[in-house]
C-alpha positions as CSV (number, residue, x, y, z in Angstrom):
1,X,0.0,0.0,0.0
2,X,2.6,2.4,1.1
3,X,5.2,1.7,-2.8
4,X,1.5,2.2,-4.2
5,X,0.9,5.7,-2.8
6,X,4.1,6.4,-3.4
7,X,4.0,6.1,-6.8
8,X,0.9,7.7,-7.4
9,X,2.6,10.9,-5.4
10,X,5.8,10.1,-8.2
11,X,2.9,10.3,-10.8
12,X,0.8,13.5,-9.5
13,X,4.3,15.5,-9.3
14,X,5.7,14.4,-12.6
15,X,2.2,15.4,-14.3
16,X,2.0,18.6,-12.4
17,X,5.4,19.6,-13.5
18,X,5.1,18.6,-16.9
19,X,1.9,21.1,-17.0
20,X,4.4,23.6,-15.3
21,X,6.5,23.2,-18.1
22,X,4.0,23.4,-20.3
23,X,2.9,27.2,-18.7
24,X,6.5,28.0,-19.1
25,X,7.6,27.2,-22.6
26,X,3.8,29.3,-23.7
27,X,5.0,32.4,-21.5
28,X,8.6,32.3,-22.9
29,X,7.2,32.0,-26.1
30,X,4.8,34.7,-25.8
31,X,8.2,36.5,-24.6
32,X,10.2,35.7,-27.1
33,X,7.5,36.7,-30.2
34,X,7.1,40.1,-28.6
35,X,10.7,40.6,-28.2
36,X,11.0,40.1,-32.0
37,X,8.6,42.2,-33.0
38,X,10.7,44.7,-34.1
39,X,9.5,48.4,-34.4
40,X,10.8,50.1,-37.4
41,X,12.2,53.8,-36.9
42,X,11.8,55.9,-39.5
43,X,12.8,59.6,-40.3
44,X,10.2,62.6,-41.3
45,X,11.7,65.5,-42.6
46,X,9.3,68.8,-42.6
47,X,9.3,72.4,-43.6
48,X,6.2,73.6,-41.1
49,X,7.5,76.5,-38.1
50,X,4.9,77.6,-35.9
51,X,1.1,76.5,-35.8
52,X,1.6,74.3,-38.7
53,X,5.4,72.4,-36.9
54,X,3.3,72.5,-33.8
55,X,0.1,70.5,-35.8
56,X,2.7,68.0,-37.2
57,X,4.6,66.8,-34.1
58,X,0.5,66.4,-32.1
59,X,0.1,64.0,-35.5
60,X,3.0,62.4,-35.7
61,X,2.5,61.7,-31.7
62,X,-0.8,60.4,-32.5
63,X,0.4,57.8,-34.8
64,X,3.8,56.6,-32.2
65,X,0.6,56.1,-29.8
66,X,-1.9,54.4,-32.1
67,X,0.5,52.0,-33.0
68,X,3.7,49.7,-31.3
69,X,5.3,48.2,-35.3
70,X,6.4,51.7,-36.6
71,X,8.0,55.0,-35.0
72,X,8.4,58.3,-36.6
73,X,10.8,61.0,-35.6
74,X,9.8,64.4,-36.9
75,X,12.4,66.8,-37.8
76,X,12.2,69.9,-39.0
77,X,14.6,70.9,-41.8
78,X,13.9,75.0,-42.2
79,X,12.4,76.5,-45.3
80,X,11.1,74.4,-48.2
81,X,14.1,75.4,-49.9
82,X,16.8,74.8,-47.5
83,X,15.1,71.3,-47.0
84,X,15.4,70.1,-50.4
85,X,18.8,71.8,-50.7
86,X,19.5,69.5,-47.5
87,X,18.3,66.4,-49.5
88,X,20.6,67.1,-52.5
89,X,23.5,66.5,-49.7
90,X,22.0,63.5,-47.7
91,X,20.6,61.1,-50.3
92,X,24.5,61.3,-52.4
93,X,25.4,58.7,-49.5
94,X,21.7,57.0,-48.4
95,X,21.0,59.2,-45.7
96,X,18.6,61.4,-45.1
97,X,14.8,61.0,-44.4
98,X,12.3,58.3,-45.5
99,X,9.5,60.2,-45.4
100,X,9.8,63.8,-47.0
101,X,7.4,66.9,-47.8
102,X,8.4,68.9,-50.7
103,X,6.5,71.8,-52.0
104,X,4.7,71.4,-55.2
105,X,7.3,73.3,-57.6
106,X,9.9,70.8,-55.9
107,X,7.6,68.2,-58.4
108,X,9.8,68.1,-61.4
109,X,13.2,68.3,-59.6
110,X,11.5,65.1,-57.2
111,X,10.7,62.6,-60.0
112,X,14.0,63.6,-61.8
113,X,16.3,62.8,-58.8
114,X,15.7,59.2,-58.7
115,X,16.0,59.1,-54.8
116,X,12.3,58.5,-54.6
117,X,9.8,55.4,-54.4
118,X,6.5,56.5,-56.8
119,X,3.4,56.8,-54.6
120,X,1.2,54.9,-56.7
121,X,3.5,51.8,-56.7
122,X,3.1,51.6,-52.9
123,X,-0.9,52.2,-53.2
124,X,-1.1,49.8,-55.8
125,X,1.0,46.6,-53.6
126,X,-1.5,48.3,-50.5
127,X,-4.4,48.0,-52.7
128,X,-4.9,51.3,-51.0
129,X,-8.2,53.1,-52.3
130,X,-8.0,56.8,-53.3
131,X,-11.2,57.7,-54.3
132,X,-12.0,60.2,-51.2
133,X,-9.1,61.9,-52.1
134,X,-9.5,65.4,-53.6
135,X,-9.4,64.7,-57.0
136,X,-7.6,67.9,-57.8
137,X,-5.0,67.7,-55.5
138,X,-4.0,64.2,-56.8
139,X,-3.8,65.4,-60.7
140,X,-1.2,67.9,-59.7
141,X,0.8,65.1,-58.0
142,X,0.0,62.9,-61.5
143,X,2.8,62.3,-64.2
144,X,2.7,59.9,-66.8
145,X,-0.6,58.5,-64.8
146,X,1.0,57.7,-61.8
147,X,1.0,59.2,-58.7
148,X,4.6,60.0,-57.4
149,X,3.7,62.0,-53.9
150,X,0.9,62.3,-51.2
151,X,-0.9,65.1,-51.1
152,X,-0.5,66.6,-47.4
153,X,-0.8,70.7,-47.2
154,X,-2.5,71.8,-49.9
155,X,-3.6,75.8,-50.3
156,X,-5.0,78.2,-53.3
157,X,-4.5,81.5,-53.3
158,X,-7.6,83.9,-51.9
159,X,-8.5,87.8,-52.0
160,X,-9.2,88.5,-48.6
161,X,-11.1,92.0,-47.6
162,X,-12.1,94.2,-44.9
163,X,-15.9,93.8,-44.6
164,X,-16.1,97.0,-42.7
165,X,-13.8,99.1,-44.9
166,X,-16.1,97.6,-47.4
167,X,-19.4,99.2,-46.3
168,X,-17.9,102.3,-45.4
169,X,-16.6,102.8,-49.0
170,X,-20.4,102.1,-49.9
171,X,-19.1,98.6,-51.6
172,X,-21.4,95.5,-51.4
173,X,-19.3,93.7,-47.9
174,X,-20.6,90.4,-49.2
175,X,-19.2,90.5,-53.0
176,X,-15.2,90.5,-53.6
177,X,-13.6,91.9,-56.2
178,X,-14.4,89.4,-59.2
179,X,-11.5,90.6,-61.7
180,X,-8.7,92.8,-62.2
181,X,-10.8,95.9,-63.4
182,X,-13.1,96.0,-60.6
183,X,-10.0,95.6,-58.2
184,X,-8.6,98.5,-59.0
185,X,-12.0,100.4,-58.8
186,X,-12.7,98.9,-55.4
187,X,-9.1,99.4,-54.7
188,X,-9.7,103.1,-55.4
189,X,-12.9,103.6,-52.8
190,X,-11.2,102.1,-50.1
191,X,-8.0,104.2,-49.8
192,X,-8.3,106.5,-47.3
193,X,-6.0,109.5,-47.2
194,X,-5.7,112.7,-44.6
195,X,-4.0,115.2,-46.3
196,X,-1.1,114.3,-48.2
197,X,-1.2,111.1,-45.8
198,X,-2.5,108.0,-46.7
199,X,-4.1,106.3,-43.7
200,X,-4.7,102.8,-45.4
201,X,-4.4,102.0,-49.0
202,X,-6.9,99.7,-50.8
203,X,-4.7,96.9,-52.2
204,X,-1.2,95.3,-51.2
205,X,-0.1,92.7,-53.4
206,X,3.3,91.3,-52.6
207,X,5.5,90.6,-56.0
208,X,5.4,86.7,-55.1
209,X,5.8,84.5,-58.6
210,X,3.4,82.1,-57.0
211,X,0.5,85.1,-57.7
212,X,2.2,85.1,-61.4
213,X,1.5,81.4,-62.0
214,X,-1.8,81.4,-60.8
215,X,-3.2,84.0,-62.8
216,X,-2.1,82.1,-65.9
217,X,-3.8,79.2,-65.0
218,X,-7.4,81.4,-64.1
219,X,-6.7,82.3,-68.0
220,X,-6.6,78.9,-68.6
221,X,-2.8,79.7,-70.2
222,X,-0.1,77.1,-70.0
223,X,3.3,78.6,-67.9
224,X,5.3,76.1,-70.4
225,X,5.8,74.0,-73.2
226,X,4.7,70.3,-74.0
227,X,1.4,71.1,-71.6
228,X,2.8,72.4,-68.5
229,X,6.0,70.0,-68.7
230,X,3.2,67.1,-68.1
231,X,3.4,65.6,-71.7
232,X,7.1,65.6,-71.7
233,X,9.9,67.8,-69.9
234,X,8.8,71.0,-70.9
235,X,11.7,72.8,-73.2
236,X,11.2,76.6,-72.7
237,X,8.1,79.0,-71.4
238,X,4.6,79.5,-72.8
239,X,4.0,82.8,-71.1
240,X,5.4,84.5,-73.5
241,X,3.9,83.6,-76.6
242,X,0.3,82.9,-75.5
243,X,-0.5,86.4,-74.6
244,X,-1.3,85.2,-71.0
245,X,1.9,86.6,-69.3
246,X,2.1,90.0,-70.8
247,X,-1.6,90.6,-69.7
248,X,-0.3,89.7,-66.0
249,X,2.5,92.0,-66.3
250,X,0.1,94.6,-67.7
251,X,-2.6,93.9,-65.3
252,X,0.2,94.2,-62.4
253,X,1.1,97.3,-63.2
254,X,-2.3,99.1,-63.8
255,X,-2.7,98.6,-60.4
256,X,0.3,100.5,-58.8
257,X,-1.0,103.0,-61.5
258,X,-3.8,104.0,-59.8
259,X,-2.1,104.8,-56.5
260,X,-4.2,103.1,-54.2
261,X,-1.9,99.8,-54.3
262,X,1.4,99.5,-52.4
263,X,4.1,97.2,-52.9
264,X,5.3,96.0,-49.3
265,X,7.5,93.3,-50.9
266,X,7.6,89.5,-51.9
267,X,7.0,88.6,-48.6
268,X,3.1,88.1,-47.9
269,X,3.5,87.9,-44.2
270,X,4.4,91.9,-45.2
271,X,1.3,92.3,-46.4
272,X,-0.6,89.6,-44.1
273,X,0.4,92.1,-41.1
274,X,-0.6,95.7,-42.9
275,X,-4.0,94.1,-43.7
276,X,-4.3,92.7,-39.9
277,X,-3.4,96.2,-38.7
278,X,-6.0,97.5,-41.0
279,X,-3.2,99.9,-43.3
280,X,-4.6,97.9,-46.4
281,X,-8.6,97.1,-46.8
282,X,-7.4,94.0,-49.5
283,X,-4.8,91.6,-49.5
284,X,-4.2,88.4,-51.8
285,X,-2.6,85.2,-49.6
286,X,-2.6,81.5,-49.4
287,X,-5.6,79.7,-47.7
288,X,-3.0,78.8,-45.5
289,X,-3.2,81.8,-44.3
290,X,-6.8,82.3,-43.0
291,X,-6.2,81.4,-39.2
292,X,-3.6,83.7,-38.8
293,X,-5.6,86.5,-39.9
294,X,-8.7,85.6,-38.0
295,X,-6.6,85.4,-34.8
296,X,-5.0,88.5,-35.5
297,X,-8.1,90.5,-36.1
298,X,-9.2,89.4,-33.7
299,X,-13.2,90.8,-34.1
300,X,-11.4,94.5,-34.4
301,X,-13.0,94.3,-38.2
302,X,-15.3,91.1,-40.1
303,X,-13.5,89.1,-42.4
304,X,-14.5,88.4,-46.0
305,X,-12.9,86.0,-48.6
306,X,-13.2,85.8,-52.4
307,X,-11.9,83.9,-55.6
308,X,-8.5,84.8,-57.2
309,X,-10.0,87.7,-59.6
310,X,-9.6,87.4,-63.5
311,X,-7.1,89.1,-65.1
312,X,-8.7,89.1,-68.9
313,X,-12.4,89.0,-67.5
314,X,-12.3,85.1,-68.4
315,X,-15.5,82.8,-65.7
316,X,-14.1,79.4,-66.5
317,X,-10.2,79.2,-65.4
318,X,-9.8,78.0,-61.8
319,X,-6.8,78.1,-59.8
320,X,-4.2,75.2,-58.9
321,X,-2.9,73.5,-55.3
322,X,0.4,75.3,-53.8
323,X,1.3,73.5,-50.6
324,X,2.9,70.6,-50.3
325,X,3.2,66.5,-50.2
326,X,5.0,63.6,-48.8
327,X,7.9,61.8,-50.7
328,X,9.1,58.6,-49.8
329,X,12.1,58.2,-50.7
330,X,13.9,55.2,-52.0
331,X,16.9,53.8,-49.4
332,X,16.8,50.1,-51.2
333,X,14.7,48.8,-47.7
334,X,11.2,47.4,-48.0
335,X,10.6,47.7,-44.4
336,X,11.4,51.2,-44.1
337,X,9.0,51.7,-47.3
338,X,6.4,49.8,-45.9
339,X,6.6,51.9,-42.4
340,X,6.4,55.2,-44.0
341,X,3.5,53.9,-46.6
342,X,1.4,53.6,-42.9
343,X,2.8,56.8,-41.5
344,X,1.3,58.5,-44.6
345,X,-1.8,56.8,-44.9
346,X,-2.3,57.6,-41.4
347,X,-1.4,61.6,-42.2
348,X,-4.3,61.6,-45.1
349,X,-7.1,59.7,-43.1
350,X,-9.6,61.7,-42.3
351,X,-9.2,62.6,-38.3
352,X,-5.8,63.6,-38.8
353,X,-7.3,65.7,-42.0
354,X,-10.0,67.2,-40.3
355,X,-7.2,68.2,-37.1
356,X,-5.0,69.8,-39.6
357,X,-6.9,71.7,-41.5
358,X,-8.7,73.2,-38.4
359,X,-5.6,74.0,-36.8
360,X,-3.9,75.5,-40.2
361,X,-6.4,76.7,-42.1
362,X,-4.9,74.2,-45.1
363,X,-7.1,71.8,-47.2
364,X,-8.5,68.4,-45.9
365,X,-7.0,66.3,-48.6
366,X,-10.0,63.7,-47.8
367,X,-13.1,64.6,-48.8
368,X,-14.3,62.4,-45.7
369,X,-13.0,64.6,-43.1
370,X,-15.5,67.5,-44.1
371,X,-18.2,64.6,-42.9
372,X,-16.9,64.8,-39.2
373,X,-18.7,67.2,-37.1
374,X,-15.7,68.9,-35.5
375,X,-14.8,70.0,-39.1
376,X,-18.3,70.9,-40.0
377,X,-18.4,73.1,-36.6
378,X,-15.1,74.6,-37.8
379,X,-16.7,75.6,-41.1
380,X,-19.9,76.9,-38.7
381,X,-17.8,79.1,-37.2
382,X,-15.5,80.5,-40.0
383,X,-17.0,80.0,-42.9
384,X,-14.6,82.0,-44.7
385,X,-12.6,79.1,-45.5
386,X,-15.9,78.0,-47.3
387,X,-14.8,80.1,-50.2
388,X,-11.1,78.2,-50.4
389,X,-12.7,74.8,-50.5
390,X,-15.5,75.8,-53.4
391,X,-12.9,77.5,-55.3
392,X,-11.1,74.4,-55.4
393,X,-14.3,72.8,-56.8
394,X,-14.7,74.6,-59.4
395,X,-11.3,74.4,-60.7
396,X,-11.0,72.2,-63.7
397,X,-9.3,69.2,-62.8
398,X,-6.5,70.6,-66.0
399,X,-5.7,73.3,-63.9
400,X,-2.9,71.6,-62.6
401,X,0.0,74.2,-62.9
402,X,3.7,73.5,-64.3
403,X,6.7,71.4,-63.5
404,X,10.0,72.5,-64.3
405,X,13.0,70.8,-62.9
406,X,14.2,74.7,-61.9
407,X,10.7,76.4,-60.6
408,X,12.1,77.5,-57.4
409,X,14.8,79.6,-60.0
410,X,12.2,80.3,-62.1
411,X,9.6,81.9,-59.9
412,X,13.0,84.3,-58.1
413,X,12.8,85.3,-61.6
414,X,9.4,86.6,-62.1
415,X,9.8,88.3,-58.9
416,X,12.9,90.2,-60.3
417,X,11.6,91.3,-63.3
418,X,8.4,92.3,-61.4
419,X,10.3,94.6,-58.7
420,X,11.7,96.2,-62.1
421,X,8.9,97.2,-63.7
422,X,6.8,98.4,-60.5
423,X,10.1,100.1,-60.0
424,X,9.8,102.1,-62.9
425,X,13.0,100.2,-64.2
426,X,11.4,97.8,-67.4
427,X,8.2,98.7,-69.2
428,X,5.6,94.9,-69.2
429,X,6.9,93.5,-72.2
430,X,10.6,94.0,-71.2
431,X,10.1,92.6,-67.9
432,X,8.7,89.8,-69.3
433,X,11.3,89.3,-72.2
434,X,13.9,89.2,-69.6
435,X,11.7,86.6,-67.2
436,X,11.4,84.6,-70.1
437,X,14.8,84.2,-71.5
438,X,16.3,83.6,-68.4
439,X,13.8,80.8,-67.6
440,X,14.7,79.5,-71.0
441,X,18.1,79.3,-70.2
442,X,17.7,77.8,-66.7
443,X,15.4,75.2,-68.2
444,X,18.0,73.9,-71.1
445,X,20.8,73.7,-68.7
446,X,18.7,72.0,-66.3
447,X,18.0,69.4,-69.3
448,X,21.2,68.6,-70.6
449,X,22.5,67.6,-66.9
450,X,18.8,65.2,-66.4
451,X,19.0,63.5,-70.1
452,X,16.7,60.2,-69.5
């Protein structure tokens, strides 16, 4: 009796330890998968100071928290232009970012470089679905039907107006200036002048070529060759034989003509701040730029916002997306591009979209974040920005702007020649003569370096 109990005590023990064992080897393993779950790290370089820096690192915290297989470390890299000048440098030995924004003239120079991996060919292994993307946004991005960046922070340009200066002049507060002619009338009836003083001025129009591109596309006019560069590199400028860009020189300076309009640079934040202060009644600025000028009015004066006006009078031409989008570039490691094709899809949903765009006054690139109420009590409240997002609607989807490999070059230019004629220094044609042939120039050295 006694070797049988023992033996069944033998038994009990060996069973209980193998189920020990068992617990043991399930938790180690449970251990040991987590432990080899490696979290990617990946770089995000970024342009955006202030409210808009501030609006990136809140989303790129959101998406280190939503997640444990992927971190992003947001860097800022300075101006758009010091950032891709950065680039140039990092990517000659692999380094750099994975995940980049460039601005939109940065297009051409982007798809040349060869340090990037084409958007579309990380959608189309995702079987990611773009349909509630803003369809206008993704045709500027578009080359050779394929999508080569994310849309991100996307703007249009916008006349914005002092509603109060407006009724005092006796002008209608809820109708902006619809063209060039009427701006310089309405320009006119708002200046306001004691003595030989001018107390504010109606107008302020900083000499930025990004105004100069855009009213060729509202006249429907092609910047260059081979359709915008989009058929084929482009070869040399359009402006200057299609009529369109000596009516924008023209136009330009009809307005410091009259007096009323005062050049305070090629800086808009110039401009931004002299309309805040109330020294101007009408500016012209980015979308972008709409919640920094409601928070620095403050109530003092109401707001109102209207299209880009016409230069030649013309209803149907639109306007096309400044802004930028998100590159990712092509370090010869799937992972990597696999991590940053999440950290992006995560910046267009449409939560993030709807946070952005409140807290920057850029575009939703989703259509699907104007369907969530906080954005919908955002519009509510300032429904000046309603203007920015029909404009973009009613832009053909051709209104897509250029790409040249040397835009950043070529719009310096425009702004040059523009200082010289306001400047009494070239007459409209010769200012744009000059623009022109030293495009042309930039633009066939830039292609005999990129033959492909």
């Amino acid at each position: 009796m006694k070797k049988k109990l023992t033996l069944l005590a033998l038994t009990a023990l060996t069973t209980a330890s193998l189920f020990s064992g068992c617990g043991k080897s399930e938790t180690t393993a449970k251990t040991e998968e987590k432990e080899t779950a490696k979290t990617v790290d990946i770089t995000f370089w970024h342009a955006m100071g202030g409210a808009g820096g501030e609006a990136i690192n809140k989303m790129v915290e959101n998406f280190n928290s939503s997640q444990q297989k992927v971190k992003v470390t947001a860097q800022f890299q300075g101006t758009y232009d010091e950032a891709i000048n950065k680039l140039k440098s990092a990517a000659k030995g692999n380094a750099g970012p994975d995940v980049m924004q460039v601005y939109d003239i940065g297009t051409r120079f982007m798809i040349d470089s060869g340090y990037t991996v084409p958007m579309q060919k990380l959608i189309d292994e995702n079987k990611f679905d773009t349909s509630s993307l803003e369809p206008n946004l993704l045709a500027y991005y578009t080359v050779d039907k394929k999508l080569h960046s994310m849309p991100f922070n996307s703007s249009t340009p916008l006349v914005y107006y002092n509603k109060t200066a407006f009724k005092e002049a006796g002008l209608d507060p809820e109708k902006g200036p619809k063209n060039f002619d009427e701006l310089m009338e309405y320009s006119q009836k708002l200046t306001k002048k004691n003595g030989d003083k001018t107390e504010r001025h109606g107008f302020a129009l900083a000499t930025y070529g990004w105004f100069f591109e855009q009213l060729l596309v509202k006249q429907q006019a092609n910047y260059a060759n081979s359709q915008n560069g989009r058929a084929d590199k482009a070869t040399k400028v359009d402006f200057d034989t299609n009529g369109a860009g000596l009516k924008v020189f023209e136009s330009w300076k009809k307005l410091y003509d009259t007096g009323a309009v005062v050049n305070l640079g090629r800086k808009t934040d110039e401009t931004k701040s002299a309309f805040i202060a109330g020294k101007i009644a009408m500016t012209m600025d980015s979308t972008a730029a709409l919640k920094d000028i409601m928070n620095g009015v403050g109530g003092r004066f109401e707001i109102g916002t209207a299209y880009l006006p016409a230069v030649d009078g013309s209803k149907n031409g639109g306007v096309s997306i400044g802004g930028a989008s998100l590159w990712v570039m092509d370090k010869k490691d799937k992972e990597k591009q696999k991590a940053a094709f999440e950290f992006i899809k995560f910046m267009v949903s449409p939560e993030q979209q709807a946070f952005w765009s409140k807290n920057t006054g850029y575009f939703a690139v989703t259509k699907k974040a104007y369907d969530l109420p906080e954005l919908k009590e955002h519009l509510q409240k300032f429904p000046q920005f309603q203007t920015a997002i029909n404009q973009l609607h009613d832009s053909p989807k051709t209104a897509t702007g250029a790409l040249l490999g040397v835009f950043p070059e070529a719009r310096q230019t425009i702004e040059l020649n523009l200082e010289k004629m306001i400047q009494g220094q070239s007459t409209p044609e010769g200012a744009m003569k000059d623009a022109s042939k030293t495009i042309n120039d930039a633009i066939a050295n830039y292609n005999k370096i990129n033959v492909k």
